[in-house]
N, C-alpha and C positions, 0 to 999 in steps of 0.2 A: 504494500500500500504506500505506493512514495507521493500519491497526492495529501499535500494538508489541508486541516480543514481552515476556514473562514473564523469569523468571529461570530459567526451566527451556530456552529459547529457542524454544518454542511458542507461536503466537497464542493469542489467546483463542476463537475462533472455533473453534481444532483441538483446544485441549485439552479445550472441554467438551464436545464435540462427538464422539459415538462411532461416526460413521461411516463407512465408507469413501469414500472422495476418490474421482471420477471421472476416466476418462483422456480429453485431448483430440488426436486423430488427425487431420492434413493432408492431404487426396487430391490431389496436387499431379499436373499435364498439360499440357503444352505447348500442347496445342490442345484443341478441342470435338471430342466425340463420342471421346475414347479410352479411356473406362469409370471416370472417376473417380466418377461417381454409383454405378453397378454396381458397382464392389467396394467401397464403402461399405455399399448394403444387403445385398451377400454378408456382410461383415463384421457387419453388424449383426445380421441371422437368426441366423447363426453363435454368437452372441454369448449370443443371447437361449435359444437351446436350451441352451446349456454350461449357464447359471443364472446 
């Protein structure tokens, strides 16, 4: 993280920046094949219809 913040304690990058932030989701599985891709793209259809 080599950007500092402001004095408002916002990067710079967030405060000119008006758009919403992306969220990052872990499909975590002990093994292969116990549907961590699959509920990913369930999640993600899902996602894309809500808007």
């Amino acid at each position: 993280m080599s950007e500092e913040a402001d004095a408002s304690g916002a990067r710079p990058s967030q405060a000119s920046s008006g758009k919403a932030r992306g969220r990052l989701k872990i499909f975590i599985g002990m093994a292969a094949g116990v549907g961590k891709t699959f509920r990913m793209l369930l999640e993600g259809q899902a996602e894309l219809e809500a808007g």
